[in-house]
FIRO-835123 format. One record per residue: residue in one letter; x negated, y, z of N, C-alpha, C in turn. Coordinates in Angstrom, 3 decimals, always signed. Atoms other than C-alpha are relative to their C-alpha. Layout:
N
+----+----------+----------+----------+----------+----------+----------+----------+----------+----------+
: aa :      npx :      npy :      npz :     capx :     capy :     capz :      cpx :      cpy :      cpz :
+----+----------+----------+----------+----------+----------+----------+----------+----------+----------+
:  A :        X :        Y :        Z :        X :        Y :        Z :        X :        Y :        Z :
...
+----+----------+----------+----------+----------+----------+----------+----------+----------+----------+
END
This chain:
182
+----+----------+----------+----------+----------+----------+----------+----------+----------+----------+
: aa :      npx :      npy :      npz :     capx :     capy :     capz :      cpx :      cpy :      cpz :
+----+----------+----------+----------+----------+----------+----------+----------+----------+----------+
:  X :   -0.155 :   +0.698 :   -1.274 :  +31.174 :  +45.996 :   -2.647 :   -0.476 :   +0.909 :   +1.126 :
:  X :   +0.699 :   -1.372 :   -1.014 :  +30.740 :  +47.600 :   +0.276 :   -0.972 :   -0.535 :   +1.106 :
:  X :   +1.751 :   +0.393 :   -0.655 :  +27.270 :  +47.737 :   +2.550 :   +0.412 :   -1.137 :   +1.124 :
:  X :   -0.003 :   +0.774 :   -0.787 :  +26.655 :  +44.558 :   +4.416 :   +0.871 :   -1.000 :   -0.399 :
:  X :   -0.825 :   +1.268 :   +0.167 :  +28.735 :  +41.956 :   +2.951 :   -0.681 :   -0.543 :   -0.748 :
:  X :   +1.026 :   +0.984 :   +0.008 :  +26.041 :  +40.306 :   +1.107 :   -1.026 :   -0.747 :   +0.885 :
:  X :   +1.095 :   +0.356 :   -0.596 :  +23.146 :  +40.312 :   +3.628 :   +1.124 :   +0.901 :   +1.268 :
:  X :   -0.368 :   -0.468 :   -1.557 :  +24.397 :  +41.402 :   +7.433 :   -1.509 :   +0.400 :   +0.907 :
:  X :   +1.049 :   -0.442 :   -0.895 :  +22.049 :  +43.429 :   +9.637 :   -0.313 :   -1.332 :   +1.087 :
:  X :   +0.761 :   +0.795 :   -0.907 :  +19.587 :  +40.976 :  +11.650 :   +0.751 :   -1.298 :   -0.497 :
:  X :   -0.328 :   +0.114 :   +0.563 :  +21.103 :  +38.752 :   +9.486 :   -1.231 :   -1.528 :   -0.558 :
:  X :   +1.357 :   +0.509 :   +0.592 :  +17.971 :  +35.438 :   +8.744 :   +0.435 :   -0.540 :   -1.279 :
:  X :   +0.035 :   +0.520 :   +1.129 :  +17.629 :  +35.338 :   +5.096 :   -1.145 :   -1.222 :   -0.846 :
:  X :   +1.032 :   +0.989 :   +0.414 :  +14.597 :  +33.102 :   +4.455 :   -0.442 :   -0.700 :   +1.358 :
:  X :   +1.152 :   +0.646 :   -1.263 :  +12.554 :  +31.132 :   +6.838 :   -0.996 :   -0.926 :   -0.154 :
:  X :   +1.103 :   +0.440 :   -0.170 :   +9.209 :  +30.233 :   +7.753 :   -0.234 :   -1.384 :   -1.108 :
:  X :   -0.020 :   +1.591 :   +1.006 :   +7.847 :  +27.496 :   +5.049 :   +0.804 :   -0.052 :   -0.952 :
:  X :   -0.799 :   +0.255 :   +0.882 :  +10.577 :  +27.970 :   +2.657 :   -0.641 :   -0.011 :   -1.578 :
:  X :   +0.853 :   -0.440 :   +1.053 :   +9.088 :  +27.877 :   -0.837 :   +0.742 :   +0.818 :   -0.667 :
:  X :   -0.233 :   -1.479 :   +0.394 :   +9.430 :  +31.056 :   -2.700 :   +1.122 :   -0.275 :   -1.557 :
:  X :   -0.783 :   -0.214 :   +1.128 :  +11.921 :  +30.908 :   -6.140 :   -0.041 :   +1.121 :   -0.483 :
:  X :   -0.743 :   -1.030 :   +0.221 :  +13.039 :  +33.181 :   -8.424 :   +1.020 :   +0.610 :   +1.073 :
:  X :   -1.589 :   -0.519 :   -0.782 :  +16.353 :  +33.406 :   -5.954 :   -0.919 :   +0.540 :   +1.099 :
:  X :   +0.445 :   -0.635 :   -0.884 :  +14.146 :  +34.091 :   -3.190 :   -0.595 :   +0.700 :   +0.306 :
:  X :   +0.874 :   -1.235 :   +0.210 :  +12.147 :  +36.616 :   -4.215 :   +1.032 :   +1.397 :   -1.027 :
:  X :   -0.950 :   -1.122 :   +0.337 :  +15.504 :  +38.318 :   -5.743 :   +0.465 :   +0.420 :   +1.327 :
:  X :   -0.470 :   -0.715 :   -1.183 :  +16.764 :  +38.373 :   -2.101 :   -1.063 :   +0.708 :   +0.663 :
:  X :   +0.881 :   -0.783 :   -1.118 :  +13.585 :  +39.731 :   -0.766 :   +0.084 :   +1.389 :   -0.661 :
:  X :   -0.126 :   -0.982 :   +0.751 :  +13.692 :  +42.408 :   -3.416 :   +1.420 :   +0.799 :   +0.559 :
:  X :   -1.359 :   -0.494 :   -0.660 :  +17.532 :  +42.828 :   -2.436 :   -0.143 :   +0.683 :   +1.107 :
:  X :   +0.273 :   -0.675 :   -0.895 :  +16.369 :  +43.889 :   +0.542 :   -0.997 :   +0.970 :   +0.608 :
:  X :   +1.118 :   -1.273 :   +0.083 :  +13.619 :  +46.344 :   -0.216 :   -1.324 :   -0.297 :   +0.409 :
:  X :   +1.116 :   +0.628 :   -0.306 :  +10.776 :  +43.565 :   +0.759 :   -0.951 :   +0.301 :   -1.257 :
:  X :   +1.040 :   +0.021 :   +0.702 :   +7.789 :  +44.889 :   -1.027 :   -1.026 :   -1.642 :   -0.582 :
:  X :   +0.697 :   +1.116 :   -0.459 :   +5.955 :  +42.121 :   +0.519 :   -0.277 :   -0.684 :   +0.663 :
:  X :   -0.054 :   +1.212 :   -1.012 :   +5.506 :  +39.136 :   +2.252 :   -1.092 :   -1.071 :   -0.034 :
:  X :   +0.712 :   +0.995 :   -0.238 :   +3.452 :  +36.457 :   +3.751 :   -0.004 :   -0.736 :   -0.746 :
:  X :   -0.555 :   +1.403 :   +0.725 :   +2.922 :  +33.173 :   +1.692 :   -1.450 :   -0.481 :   +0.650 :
:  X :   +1.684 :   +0.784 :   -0.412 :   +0.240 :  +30.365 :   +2.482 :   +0.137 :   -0.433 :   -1.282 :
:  X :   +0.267 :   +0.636 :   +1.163 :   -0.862 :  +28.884 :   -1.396 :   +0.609 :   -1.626 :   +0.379 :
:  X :   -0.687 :   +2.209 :   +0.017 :   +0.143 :  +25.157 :   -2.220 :   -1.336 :   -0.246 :   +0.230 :
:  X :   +0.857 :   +0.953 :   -0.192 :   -1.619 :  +22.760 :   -0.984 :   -0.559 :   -0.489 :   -1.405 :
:  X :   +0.342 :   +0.117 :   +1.100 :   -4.218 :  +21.250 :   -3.196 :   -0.402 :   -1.833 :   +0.047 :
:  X :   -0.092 :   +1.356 :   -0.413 :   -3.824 :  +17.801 :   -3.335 :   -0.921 :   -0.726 :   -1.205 :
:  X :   +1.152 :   +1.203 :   +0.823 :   -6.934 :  +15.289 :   -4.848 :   +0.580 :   -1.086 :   -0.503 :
:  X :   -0.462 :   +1.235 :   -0.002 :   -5.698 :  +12.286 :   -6.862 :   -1.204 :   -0.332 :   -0.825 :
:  X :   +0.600 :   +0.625 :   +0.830 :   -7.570 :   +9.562 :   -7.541 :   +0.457 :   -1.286 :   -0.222 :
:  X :   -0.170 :   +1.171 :   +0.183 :   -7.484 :   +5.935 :   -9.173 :   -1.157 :   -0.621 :   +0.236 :
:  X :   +1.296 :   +0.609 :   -0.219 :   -9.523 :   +3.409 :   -8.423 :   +0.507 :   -1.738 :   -0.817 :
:  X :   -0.208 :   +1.189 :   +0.506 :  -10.032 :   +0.051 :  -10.607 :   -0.912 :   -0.469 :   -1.197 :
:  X :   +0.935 :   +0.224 :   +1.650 :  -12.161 :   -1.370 :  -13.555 :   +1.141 :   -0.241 :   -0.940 :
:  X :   -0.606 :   -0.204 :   +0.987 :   -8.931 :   -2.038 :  -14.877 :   +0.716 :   +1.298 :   -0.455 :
:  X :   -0.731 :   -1.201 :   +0.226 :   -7.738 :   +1.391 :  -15.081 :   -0.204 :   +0.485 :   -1.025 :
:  X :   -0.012 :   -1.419 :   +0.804 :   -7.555 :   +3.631 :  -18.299 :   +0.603 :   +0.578 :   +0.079 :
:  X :   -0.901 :   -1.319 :   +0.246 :   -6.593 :   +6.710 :  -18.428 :   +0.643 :   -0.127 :   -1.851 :
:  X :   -0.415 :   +0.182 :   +1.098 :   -3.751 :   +7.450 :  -20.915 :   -0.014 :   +0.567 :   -1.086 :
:  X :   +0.147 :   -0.399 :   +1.383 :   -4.291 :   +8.179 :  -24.307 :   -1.744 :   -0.641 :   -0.704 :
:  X :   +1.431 :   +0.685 :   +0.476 :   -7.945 :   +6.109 :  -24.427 :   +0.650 :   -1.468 :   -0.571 :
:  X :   -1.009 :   +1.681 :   +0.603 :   -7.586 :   +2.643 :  -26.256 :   +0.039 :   -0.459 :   +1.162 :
:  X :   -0.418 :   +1.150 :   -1.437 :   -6.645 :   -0.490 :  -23.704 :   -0.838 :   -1.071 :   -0.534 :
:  X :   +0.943 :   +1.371 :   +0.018 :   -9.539 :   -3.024 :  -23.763 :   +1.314 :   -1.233 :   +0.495 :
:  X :   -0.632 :   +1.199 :   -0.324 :   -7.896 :   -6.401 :  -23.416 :   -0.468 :   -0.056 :   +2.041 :
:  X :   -0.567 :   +0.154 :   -2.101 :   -6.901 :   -7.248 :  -19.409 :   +0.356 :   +1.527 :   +0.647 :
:  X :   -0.214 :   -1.581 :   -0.465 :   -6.426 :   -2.959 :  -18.936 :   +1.269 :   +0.155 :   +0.137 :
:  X :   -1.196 :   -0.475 :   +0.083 :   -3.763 :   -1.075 :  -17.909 :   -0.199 :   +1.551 :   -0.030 :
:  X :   +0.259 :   -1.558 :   +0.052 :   -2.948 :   +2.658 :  -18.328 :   +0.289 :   +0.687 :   +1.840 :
:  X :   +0.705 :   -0.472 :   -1.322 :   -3.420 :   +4.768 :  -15.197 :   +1.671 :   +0.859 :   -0.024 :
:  X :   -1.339 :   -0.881 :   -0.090 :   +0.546 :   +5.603 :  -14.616 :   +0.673 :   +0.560 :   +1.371 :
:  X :   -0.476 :   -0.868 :   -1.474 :   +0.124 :   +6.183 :  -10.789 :   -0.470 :   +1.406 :   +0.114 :
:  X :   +0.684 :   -1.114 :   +0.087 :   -2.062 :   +9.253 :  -11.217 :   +0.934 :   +0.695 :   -0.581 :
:  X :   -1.078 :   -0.619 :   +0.915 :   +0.572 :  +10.633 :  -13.616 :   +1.210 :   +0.491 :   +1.574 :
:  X :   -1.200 :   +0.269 :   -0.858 :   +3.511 :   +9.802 :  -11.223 :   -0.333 :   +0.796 :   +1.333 :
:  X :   +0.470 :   -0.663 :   -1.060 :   +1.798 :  +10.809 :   -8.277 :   +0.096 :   +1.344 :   -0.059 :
:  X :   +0.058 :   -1.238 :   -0.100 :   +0.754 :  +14.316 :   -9.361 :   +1.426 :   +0.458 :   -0.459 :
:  X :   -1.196 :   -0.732 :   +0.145 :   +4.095 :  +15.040 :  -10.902 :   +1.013 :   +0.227 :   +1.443 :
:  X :   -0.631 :   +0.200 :   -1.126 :   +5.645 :  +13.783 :   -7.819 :   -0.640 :   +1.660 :   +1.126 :
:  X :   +0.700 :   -0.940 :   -0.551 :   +2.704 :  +16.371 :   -5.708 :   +0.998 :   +1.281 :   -0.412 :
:  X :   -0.872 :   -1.288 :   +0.333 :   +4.046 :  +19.253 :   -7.704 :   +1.255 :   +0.477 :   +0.275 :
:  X :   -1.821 :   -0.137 :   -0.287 :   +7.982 :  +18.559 :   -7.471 :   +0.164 :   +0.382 :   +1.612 :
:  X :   -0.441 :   -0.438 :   -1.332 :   +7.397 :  +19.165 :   -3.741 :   -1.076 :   +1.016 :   +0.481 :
:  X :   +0.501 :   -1.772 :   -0.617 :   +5.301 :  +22.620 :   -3.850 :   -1.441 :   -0.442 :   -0.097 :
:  X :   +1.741 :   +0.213 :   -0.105 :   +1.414 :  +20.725 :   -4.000 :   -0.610 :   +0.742 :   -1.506 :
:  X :   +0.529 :   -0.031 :   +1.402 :   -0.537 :  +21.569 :   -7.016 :   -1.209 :   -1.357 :   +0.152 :
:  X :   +0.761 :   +0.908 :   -0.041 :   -2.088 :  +18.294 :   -8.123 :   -1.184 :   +0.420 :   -0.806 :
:  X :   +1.558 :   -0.769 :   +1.095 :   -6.045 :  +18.213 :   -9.363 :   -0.168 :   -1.222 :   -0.291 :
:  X :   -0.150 :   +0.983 :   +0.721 :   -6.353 :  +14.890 :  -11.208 :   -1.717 :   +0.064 :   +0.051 :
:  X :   +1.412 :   +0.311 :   -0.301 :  -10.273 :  +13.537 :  -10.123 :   -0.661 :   -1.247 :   -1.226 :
:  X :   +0.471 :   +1.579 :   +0.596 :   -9.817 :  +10.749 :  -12.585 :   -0.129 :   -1.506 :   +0.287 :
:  X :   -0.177 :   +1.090 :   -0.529 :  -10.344 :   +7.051 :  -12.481 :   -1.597 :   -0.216 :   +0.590 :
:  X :   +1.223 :   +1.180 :   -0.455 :  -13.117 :   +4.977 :  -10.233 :   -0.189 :   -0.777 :   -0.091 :
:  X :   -0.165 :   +1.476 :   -0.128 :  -14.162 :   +1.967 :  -11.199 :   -0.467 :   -0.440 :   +1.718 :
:  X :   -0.188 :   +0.952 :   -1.533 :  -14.705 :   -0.984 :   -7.981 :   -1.196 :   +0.089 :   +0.113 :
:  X :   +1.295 :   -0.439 :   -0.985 :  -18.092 :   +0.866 :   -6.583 :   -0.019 :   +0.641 :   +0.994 :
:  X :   -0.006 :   -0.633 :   -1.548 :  -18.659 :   +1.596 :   -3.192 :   -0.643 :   +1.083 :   +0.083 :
:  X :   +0.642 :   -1.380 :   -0.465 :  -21.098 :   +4.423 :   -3.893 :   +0.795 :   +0.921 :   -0.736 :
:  X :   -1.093 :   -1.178 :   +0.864 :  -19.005 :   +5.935 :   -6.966 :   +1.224 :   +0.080 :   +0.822 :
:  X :   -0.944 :   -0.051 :   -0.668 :  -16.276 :   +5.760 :   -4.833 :   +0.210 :   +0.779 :   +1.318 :
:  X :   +0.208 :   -1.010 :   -0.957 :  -17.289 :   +7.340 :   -1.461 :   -0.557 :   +1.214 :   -0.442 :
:  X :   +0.962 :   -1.682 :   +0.881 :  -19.216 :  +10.437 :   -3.879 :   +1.366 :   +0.626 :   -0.504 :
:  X :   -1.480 :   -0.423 :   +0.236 :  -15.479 :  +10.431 :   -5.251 :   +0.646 :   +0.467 :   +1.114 :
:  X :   -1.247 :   -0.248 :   -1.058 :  -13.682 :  +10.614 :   -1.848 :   -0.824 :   +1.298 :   +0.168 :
:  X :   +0.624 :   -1.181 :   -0.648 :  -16.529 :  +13.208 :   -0.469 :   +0.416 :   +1.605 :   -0.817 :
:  X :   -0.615 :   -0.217 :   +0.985 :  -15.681 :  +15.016 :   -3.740 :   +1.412 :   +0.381 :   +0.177 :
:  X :   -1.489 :   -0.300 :   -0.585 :  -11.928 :  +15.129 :   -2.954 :   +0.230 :   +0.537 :   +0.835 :
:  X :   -0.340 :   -0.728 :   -1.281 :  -12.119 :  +15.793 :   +0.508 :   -0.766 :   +1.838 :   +0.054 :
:  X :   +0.211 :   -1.529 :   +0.239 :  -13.077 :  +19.525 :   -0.764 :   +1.513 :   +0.672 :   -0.238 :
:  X :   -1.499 :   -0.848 :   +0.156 :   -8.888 :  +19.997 :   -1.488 :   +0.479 :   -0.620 :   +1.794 :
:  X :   -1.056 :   +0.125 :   -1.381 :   -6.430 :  +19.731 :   +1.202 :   +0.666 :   -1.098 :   +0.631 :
:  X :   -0.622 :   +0.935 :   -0.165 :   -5.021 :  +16.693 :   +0.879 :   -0.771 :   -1.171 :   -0.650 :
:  X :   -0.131 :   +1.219 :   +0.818 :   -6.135 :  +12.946 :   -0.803 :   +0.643 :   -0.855 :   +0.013 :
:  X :   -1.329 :   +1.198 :   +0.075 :   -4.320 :  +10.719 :   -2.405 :   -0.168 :   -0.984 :   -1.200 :
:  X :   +0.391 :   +1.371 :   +0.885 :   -5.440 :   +7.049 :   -4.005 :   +0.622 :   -0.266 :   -0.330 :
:  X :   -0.892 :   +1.466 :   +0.188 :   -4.252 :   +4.406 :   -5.718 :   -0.631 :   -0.635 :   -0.021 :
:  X :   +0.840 :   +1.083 :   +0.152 :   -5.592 :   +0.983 :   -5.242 :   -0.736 :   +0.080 :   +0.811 :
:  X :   +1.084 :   +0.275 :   -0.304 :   -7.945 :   -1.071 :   -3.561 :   -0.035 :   +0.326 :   +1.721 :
:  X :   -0.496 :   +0.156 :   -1.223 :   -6.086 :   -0.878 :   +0.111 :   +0.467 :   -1.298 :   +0.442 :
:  X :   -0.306 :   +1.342 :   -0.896 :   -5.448 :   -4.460 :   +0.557 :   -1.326 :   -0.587 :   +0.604 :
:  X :   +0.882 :   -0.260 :   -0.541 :   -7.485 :   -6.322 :   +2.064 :   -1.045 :   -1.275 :   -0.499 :
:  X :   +0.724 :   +1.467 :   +0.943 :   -9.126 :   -8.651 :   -0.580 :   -1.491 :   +0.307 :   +0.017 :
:  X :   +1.100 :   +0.024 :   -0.105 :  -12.319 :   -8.965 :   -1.132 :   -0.485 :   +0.977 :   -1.213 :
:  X :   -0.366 :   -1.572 :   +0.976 :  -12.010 :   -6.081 :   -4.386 :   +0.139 :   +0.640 :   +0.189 :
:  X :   -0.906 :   -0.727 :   -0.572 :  -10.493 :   -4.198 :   -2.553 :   -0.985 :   +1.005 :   +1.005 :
:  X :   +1.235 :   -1.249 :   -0.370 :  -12.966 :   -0.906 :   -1.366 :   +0.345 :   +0.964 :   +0.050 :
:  X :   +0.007 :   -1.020 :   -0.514 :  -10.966 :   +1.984 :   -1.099 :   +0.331 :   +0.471 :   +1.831 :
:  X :   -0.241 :   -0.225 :   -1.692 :   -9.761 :   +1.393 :   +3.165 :   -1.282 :   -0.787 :   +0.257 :
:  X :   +1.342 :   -0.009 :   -0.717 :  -13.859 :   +0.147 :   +3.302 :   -0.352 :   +1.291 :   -0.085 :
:  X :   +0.622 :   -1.169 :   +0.402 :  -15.273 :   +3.683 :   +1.926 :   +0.976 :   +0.604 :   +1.451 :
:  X :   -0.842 :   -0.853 :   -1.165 :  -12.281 :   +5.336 :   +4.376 :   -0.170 :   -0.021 :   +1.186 :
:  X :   -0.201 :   +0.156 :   -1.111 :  -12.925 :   +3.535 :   +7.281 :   -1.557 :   +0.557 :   +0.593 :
:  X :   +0.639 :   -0.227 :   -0.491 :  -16.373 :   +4.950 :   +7.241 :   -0.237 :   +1.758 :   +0.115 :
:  X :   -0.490 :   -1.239 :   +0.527 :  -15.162 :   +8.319 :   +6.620 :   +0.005 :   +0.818 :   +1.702 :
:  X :   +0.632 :   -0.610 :   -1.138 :  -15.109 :   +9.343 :  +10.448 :   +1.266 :   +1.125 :   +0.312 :
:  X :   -0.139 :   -1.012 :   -0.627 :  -13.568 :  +11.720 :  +12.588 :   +2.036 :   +0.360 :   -0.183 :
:  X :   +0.070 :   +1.775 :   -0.974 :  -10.906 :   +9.331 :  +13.314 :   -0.237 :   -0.667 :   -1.251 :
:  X :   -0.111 :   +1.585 :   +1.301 :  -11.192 :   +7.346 :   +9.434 :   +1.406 :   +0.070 :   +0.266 :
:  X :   -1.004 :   +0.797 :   -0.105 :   -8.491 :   +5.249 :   +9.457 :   +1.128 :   +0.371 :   +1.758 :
:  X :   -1.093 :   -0.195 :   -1.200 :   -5.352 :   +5.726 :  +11.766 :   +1.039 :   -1.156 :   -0.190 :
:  X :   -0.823 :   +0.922 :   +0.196 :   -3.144 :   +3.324 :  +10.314 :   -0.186 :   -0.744 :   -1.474 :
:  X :   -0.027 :   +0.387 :   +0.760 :   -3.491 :   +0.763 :   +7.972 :   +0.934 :   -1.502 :   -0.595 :
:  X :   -1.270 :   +1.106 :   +0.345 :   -0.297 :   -1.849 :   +6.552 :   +0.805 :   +0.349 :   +1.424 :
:  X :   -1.527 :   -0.593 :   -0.169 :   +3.175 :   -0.960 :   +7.024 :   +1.108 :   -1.569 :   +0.252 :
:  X :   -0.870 :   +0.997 :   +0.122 :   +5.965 :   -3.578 :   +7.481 :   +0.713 :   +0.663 :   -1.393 :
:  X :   -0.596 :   -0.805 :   +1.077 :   +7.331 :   -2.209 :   +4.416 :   -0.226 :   -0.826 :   -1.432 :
:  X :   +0.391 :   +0.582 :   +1.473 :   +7.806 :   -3.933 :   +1.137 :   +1.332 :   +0.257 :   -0.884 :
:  X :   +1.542 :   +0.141 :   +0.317 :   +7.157 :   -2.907 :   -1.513 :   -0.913 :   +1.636 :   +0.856 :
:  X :   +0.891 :   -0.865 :   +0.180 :   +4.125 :   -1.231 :   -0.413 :   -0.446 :   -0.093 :   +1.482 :
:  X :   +0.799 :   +0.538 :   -0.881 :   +2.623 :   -2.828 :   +2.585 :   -1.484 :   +0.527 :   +0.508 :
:  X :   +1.037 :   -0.174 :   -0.411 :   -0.649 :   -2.349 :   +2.308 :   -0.592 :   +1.574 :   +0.225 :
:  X :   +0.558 :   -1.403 :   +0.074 :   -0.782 :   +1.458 :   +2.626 :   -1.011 :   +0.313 :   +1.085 :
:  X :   +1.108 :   -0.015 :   -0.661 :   -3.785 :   +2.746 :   +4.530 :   -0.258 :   +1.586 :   +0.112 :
:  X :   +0.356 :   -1.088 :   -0.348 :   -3.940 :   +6.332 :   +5.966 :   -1.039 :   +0.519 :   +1.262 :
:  X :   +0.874 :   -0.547 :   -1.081 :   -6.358 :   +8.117 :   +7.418 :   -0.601 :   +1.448 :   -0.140 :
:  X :   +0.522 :   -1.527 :   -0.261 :   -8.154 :  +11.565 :   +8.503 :   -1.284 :   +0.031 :   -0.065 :
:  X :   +1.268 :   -0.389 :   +0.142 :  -11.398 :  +13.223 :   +7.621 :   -0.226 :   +1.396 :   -0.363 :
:  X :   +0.078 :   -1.212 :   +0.038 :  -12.517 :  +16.349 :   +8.338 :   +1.262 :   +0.931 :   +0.142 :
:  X :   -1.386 :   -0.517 :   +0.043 :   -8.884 :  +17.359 :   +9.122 :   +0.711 :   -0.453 :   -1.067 :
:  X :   -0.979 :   +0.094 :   +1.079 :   -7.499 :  +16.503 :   +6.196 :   +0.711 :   -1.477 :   -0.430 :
:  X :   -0.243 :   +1.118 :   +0.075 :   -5.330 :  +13.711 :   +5.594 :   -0.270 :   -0.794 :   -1.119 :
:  X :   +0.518 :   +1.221 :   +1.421 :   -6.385 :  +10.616 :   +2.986 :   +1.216 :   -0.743 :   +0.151 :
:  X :   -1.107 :   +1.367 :   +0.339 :   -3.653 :   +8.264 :   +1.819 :   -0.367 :   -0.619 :   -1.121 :
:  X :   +0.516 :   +0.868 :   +1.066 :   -4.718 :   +5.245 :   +0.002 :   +1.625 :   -0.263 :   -0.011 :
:  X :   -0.971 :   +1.110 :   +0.954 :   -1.656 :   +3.807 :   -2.038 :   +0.257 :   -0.816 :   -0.269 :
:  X :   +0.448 :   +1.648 :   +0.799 :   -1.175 :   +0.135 :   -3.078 :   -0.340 :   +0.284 :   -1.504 :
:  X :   +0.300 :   -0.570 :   +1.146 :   -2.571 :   +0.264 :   -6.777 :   +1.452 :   -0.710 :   -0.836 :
:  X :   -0.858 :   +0.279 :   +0.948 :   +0.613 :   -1.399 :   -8.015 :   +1.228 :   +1.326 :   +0.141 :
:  X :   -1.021 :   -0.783 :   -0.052 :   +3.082 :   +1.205 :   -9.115 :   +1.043 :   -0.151 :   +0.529 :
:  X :   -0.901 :   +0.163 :   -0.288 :   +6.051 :   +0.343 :   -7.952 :   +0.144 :   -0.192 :   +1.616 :
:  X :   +0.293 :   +0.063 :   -1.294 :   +4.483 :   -0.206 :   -4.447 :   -0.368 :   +1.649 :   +0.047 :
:  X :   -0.184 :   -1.076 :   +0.112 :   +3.507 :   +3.033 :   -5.130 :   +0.990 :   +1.039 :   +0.412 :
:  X :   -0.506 :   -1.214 :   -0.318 :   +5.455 :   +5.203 :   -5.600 :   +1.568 :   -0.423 :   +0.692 :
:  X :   -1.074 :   +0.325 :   -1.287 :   +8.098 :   +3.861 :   -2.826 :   -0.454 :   +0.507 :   +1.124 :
:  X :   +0.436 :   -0.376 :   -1.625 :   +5.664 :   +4.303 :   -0.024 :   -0.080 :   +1.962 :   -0.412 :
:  X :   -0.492 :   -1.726 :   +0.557 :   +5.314 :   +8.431 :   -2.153 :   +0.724 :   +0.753 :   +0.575 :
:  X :   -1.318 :   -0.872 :   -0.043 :   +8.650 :   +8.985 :   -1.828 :   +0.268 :   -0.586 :   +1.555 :
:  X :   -0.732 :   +0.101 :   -1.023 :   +9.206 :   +7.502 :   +1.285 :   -0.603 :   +1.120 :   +1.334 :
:  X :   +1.056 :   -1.080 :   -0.438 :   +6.171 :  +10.032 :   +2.587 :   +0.587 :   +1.506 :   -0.107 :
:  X :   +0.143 :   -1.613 :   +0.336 :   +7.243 :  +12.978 :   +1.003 :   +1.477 :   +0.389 :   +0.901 :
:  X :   -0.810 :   -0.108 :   -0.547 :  +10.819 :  +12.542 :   +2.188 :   -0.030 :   +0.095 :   +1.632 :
:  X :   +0.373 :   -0.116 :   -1.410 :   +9.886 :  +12.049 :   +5.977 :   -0.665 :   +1.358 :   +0.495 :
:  X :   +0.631 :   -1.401 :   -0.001 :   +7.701 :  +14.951 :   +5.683 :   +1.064 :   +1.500 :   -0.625 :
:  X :   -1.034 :   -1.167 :   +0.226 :  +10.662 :  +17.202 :   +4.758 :   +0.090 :   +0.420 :   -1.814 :
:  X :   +0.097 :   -0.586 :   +0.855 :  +10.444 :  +16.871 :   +1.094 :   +1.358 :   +0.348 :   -0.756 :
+----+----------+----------+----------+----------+----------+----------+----------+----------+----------+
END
């Protein structure tokens, strides 16, 4: 073939934010790019919160369920460039629970399930709202399923509580990740 009919002088082959591939690190090569900028993935905190929660592969005490937003979630994290870090479950304590968030808020991102409505069980948008610097920015969505979502900021970094039911879940997820350009 002859020069310039793949790539054209001045020519933009990548851009800013794109995540890197095999293909896109053959065209940088194609074009004699040693090397290039990258920022790392984000490192995104998940946690659960619930006394009924097990994690899966432990037995299921009678009234339990297995912990299939944490799963869902981080796979979800990954499929759009995060690397998830799996914190485990919390049971319904206000101090294990804020030692958990403080804990989290060491990655880049958090991201709950459970314990955002606004019952009287319900302790992960109390722990958040004392979280500071603004806390809470928004909490329930017109949106169903998945209403009760509850985001907020600390220390720069954004927190998103979840509804703990899956299916509320991972709607408000995807409806996040998609808005955000996923």
């Amino acid at each position: 073939s002859y020069a310039g009919t793949d790539i054209a002088r001045g020519e933009t082959v990548l851009r800013a934010g794109q995540i890197l591939t095999s293909r896109e690190i053959g065209v940088l090569a194609a074009i004699g790019m040693a090397r290039v900028r990258v920022c790392r993935r984000p490192r995104v905190a998940i946690l659960s919160t619930g006394d009924e929660i097990e994690p899966p592969g432990a037995p299921l005490p009678l009234g339990a369920i297995y912990d299939s937003n944490a799963a869902i979630i981080g796979a979800a994290v990954a499929e759009f460039g995060g690397e998830p870090v799996y914190l485990g479950v919390v049971r319904d304590d206000e101090l294990a629970l804020a030692a958990a968030m403080t804990t989290a808020l060491q990655h880049d991102v958090v991201l709950l399930s459970g314990g955002t409505s606004k019952g009287a069980g319900d302790l992960s948008y109390r722990v958040a709202s004392r979280l500071g610097d603004p806390g809470i920015v928004a909490h329930g969505v017109a949106l169903k399923p998945g209403k009760p979502i509850c985001l907020a900021v600390s220390q720069g970094k954004p927190v998103v509580i979840l509804p703990g039911f899956p299916t509320s879940a991972i709607f408000i997820l995807a409806a996040m990740l998609a808005v955000a350009g996923g």
